[in-house]
C-alpha positions, -999 to 999 in steps of 0.1 A, spaced: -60 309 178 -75 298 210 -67 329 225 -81 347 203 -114 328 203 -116 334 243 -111 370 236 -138 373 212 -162 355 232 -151 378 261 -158 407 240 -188 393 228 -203 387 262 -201 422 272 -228 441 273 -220 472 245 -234 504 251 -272 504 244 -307 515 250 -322 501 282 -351 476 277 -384 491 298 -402 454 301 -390 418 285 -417 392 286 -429 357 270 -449 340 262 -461 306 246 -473 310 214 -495 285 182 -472 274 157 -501 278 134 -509 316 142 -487 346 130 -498 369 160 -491 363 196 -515 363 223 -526 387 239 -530 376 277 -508 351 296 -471 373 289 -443 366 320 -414 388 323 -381 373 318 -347 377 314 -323 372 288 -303 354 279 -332 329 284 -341 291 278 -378 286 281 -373 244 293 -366 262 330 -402 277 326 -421 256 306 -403 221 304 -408 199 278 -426 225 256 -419 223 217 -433 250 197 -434 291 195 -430 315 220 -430 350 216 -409 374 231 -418 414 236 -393 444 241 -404 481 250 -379 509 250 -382 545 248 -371 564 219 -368 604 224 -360 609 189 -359 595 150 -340 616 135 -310 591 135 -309 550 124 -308 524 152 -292 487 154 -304 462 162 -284 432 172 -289 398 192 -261 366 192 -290 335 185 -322 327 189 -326 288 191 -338 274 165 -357 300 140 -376 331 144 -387 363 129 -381 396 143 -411 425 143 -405 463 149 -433 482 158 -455 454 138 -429 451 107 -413 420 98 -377 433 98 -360 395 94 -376 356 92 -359 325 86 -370 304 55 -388 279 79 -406 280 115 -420 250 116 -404 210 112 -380 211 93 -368 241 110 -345 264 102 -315 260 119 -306 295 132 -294 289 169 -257 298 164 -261 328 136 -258 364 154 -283 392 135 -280 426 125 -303 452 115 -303 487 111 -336 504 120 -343 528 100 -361 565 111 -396 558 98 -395 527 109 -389 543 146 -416 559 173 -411 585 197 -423 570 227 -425 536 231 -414 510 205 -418 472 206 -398 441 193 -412 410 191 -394 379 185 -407 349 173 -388 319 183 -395 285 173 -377 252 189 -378 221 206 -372 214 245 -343 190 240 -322 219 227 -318 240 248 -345 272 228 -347 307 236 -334 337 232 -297 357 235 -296 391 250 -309 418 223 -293 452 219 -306 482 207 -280 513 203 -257 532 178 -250 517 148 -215 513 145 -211 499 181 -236 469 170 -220 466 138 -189 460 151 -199 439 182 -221 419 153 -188 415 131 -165 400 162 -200 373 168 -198 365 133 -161 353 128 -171 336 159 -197 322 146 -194 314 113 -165 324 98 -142 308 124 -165 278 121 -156 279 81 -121 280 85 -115 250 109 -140 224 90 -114 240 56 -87 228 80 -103 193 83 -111 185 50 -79 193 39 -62 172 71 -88 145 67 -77 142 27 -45 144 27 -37 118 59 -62 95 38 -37 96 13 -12 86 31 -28 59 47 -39 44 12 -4 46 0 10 31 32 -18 6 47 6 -3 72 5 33 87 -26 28 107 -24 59 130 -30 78 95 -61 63 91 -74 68 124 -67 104 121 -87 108 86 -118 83 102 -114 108 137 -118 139 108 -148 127 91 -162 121 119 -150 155 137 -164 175 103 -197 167 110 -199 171 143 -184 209 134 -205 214 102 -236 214 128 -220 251 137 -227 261 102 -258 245 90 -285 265 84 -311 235 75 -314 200 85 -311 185 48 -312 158 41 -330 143 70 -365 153 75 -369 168 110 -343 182 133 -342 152 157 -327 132 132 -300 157 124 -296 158 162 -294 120 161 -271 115 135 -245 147 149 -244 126 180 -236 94 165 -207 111 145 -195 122 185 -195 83 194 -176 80 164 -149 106 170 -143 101 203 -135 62 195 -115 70 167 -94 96 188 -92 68 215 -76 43 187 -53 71 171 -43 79 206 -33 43 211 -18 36 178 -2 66 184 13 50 213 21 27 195 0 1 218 -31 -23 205 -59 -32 228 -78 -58 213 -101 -64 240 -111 -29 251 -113 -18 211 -137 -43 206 -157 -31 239 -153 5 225 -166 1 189 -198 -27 201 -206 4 226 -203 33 197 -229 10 175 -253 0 206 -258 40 214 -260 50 178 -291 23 174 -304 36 206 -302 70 193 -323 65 163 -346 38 177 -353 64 210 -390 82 204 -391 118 206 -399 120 237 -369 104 251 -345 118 225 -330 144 245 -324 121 271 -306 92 253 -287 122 240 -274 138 273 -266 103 283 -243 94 248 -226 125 252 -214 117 287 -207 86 274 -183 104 249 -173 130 273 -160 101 301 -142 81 269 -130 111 256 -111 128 291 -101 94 303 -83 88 265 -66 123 270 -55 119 305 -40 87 301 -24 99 273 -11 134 291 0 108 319 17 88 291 35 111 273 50 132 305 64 96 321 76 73 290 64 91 259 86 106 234 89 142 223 67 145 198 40 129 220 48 154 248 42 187 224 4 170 215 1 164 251 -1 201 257 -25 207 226 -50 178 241 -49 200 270 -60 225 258 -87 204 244 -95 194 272 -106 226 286 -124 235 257 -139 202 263 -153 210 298 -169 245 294 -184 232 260 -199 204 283 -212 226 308 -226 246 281 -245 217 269 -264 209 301 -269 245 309 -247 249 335 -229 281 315 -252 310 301 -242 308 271 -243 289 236 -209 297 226 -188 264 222 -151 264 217 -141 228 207 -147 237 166 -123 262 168 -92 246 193 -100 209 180 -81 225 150 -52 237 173 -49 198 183 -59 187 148 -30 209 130 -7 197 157 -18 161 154 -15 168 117 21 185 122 34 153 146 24 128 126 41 148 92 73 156 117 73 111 119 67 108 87 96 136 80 119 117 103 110 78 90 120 92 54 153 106 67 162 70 84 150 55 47 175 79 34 197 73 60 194 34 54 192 39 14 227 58 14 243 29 44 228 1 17 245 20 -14 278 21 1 272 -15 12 263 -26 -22 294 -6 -33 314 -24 -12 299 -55 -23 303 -47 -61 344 -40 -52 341 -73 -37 326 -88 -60 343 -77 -89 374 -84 -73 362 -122 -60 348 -124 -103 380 -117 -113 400 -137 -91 378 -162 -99 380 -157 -142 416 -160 -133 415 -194 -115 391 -207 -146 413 -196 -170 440 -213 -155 418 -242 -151 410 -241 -184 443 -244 -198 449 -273 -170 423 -289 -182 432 -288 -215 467 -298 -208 452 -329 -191 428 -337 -214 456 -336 -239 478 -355 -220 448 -381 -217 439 -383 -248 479 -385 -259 483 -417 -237 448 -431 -245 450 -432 -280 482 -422 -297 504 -436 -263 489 -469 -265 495 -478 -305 531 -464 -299 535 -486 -270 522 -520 -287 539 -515 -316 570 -501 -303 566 -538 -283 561 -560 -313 591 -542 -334 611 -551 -303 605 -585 -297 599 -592 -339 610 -569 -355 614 -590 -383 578 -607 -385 566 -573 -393 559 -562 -429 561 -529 -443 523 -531 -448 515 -532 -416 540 -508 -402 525 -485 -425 489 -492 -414 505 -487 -380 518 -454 -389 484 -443 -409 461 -449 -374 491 -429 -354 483 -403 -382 441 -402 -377 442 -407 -341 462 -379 -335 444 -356 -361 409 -366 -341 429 -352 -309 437 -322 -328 402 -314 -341 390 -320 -308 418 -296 -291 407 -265 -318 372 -267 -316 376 -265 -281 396 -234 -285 376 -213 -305 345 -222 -286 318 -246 -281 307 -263 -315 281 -289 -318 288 -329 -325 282 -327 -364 310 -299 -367 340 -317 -347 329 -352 -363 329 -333 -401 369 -337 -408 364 -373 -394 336 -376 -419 358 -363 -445 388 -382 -441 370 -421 -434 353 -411 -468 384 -405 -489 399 -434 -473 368 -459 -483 364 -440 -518 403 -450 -522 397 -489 -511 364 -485 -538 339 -490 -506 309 -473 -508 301 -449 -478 268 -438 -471 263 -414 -440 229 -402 -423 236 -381 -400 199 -364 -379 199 -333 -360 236 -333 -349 230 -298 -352 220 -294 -316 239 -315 -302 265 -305 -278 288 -328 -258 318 -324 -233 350 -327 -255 359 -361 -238 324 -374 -251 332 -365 -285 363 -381 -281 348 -415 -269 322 -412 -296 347 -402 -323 370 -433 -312 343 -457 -312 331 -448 -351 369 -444 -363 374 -480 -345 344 -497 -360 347 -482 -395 383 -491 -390 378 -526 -382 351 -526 -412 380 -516 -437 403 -545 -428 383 -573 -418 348 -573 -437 358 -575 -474 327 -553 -476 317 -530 -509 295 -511 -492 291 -493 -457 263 -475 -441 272 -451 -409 236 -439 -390 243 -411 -365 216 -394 -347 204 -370 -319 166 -371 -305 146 -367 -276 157 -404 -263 195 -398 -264 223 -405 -292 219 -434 -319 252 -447 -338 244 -477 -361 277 -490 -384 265 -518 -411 286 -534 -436 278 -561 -465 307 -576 -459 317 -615 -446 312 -612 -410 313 -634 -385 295 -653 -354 301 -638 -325 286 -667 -307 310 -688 -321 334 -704 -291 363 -696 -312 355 -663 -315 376 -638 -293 368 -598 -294 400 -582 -302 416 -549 -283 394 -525 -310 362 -544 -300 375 -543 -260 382 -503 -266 348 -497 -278 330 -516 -254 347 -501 -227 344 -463 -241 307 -468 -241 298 -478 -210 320 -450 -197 297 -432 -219 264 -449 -198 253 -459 -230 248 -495 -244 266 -514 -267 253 -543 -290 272 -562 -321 253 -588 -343 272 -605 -377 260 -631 -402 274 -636 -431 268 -609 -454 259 -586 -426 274 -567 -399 260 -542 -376 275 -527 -344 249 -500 -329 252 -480 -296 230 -460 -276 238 -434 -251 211 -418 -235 202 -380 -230 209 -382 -193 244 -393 -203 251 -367 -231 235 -338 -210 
């Protein structure tokens, strides 16, 4: 594309075959008047900027071209590159093209080639006259491009080439920068941490407007062209810092001290470029656009320096686009301050080179950090497979070890509750029928043998529901229930239960077993010492812990009494309840006897 560009503006700058002007003059004309003057006309030459003859000069000046015409049979073009900043063209004193305005806000014309075709009548044999009206200011450089007058289809197509140039060229690289600018801003939104993409869509804002000043053909919406001015060159401050912090993020490097420099610099010239009068506008301009100009080569050298010694490959291809920039860069500049004849610039059309190539590094990184995601994301999966393998193999390892646990525990636990309970009766008595074994009546080896009978049918309850799962307190004390209550009903006790929210209670097997010991023991000591008729058993769950309350009617007793002694059955439940953490209190008077217990929730939890 750049190529292309510099042979087109070769091509332009060519002179094409054409009719030989006989005299080119100027001269300064009144804004307010729509006929030049007759006296005070200077010969010049074109291209031509009138600040070298009259500096400092805004307004009209007119300019007059004579050729001879031997004949009319045939049309004639007409064709010039720019006139800067409006005009109207005049053929032998017709108005043959005018810009929609000539005075502030003027149109603005300077980089639109024209094209006319003269036709016969129009034409003189003889002599014929243009005149060209051109209105501008001093700070931008006004005047007039070279003006050719020949065939038709040589203009036409010299006309054509200065218009994709011009304009079309102009078109398709702000097309390329909106759609850049977008889509990186996109991708910055999605992934804030990305910072170089946002650079690059602040650097094509700012880059859009600078290049939509090609293209404009009116100073909307400001008011006068030195605001438009203004306001183009404050968008240049802004690109050139924002290409100096992409370059660096780029880099991947952070500058805090010189970014801060950079950005307080880019807001001092921008006030000084809208608080500058008039009169000094053009030269606070020139000055902020060296400003740029030094920030924006030093940024690309050190970067080409960069790149070439310790940059990677990516930076190295953009190293050659900046470059070219670069270059584009330095006749655009000379351009600017007049040093070129010319008002062709070339950094609109190659800033899209580096901005596609910027565009096309940055999606190549992008490209590449979603392969090493991929990369990492297929790594991770076969880890996490891995892991699963393990882990299903460590899970059932470990559903082996607690089965077998399990079934320890419940041999244990048996075992435990065997020799706790059933182990210890069998042991007394087994003692007493040895030593008398004739001081023992049938009653009482029959009692013997009944509590040999309950205790191991409260192991066996406890040993099935914890088989066939986890059941709460009021199902594994229900057969208990069942059986003490046939057992009063036979002795013609009364047996009253309350039993509250059991339900949702839910104890370690051993707890049950403590807790189903200690009733069977108290509403076993009830039925053979109390001589009671009635017998009230309160069993509860609440927010405080577990309640068990035992009462009987019966004769009772004073515990306080020094003959009293607690026997084994009192000893057992004392003991089982404070292995519980729970308390244990028993009160008798005649007529009344309650034992009650309380374990807390912290103990049954």
């Amino acid at each position: 594309m750049a190529f292309h560009c510099a042979s087109a503006a070769a091509q332009i700058q060519q002179p094409p075959p054409s009719i030989r002007f006989d005299h080119i003059e100027a001269v300064r004309g009144d804004s307010a008047l729509a006929l030049p003057p007759s006296t005070g006309w200077l010969p010049v030459t074109l291209p031509d900027d009138w600040t070298s003859r009259w500096p400092d000069f805004n307004g009209v000046v007119w300019y007059r071209l004579d050729w001879q015409q031997t004949g009319t049979g045939q049309p004639v073009g007409l064709m010039f590159d720019y006139l800067n900043m409006a005009g109207a063209v005049y053929v032998n004193g017709s108005l043959v093209m005018r810009d929609a305005s000539l005075v502030e806000p003027l149109t603005r014309a300077w980089n639109s080639p024209r094209y006319q075709l003269l036709p016969p009548p129009l034409l003189r044999v003889g002599t014929n006259t243009i005149l060209i009206r051109v209105s501008g200011l001093a700070a931008y450089q006004p005047g007039l491009s070279p003006v050719y007058v020949g065939a038709p289809q040589v203009l036409k197509a010299r006309y054509e080439h200065a218009y994709w140039l011009r304009q079309d060229l102009q078109l398709f690289s702000l097309a390329v920068t909106t759609t850049l600018g977008c889509f990186f801003f996109s991708l910055w939104l999605m992934r804030r941490k990305e910072v170089v993409y946002g650079w690059f869509s602040v650097m094509s804002v700012a880059w859009w407007w600078v290049a939509f000043n090609q293209i404009a053909t009116s100073p909307w919406p400001f008011s006068s062209t030195d605001t438009w001015e203004g306001v183009n060159t404050i968008a240049l401050l802004i690109y050139s810092a924002a290409f100096t912090m992409f370059i660096a993020r780029f880099c991947e490097r952070r500058l805090p001290r010189l970014e801060t420099a950079l950005w307080l610099l880019v807001g001092l010239g921008a006030v000084a470029m809208l608080a500058a009068p008039p009169r000094f506008q053009g030269t606070t301009r020139a000055f902020l656009v060296i400003a740029h100009s030094v920030n924006f080569f030093t940024t690309c050298l050190v970067f080409i320096v960069f790149a070439w010694r310790h940059g990677r490959t990516d930076q190295r291809i953009l190293s050659f686009c900046i470059a070219a920039f670069v270059a584009a860069g330095l006749h655009d500049m000379l351009t600017f301050f007049g040093i070129l004849e010319t008002n062709i610039y070339f950094t609109a059309p190659v800033a899209q080179v580096q901005m596609i190539t910027m565009a096309l590094v940055l999606a190549w990184n992008f490209v590449a950090n979603l392969r090493r995601i991929e990369r990492f994301n297929d790594d991770l999966n076969i880890r996490v497979d891995q892991a699963r393998t393990e882990l299903t193999v460590n899970l059932r390892r470990q559903h082996d070890l607690e089965v077998a646990n399990a079934r320890l525990n419940e041999r244990l636990n048996l075992a435990h509750d065997l020799h706790d309970g059933l182990g210890g009766t069998l042991v007394s008595n087994i003692t007493a029928l040895e030593y008398a074994p004739h001081d023992i009546s049938p009653d009482r080896f029959l009692s013997v043998l009944k509590g040999m009978r309950d205790d191991l049918r409260i192991i066996i309850d406890a040993a099935a529901n914890q088989q066939f799962g986890e059941s709460s307190l009021a199902a594994q004390i229900g057969p208990l229930r069942h059986r003490l209550t046939q057992l009063f009903e036979q002795q013609s006790i009364a047996c009253r239960w309350h039993v509250v929210d059991l339900e949702e209670c839910y104890l370690p097997t051993s707890q049950t077993l403590d807790i189903m010991r200690i009733l069977q023991e108290a509403l076993a000591n009830t039925l053979k010492h109390s001589r009671a008729s009635r017998i009230d058993i309160d069993l509860r769950s609440n927010a405080h812990g577990l309640d068990l309350a035992v009462q009987d009617n019966g004769m009772g007793c004073d515990p306080g009494s020094p003959g009293f002694t607690p026997g084994a059955g009192m000893r057992s439940m004392r003991a089982r309840t404070q292995r519980l953490g729970g308390t244990f209190s028993f009160e008798s008077t005649p007529g009344s006897t309650m034992l009650s217990i309380h374990i807390p929730r912290t103990a049954t939890t």
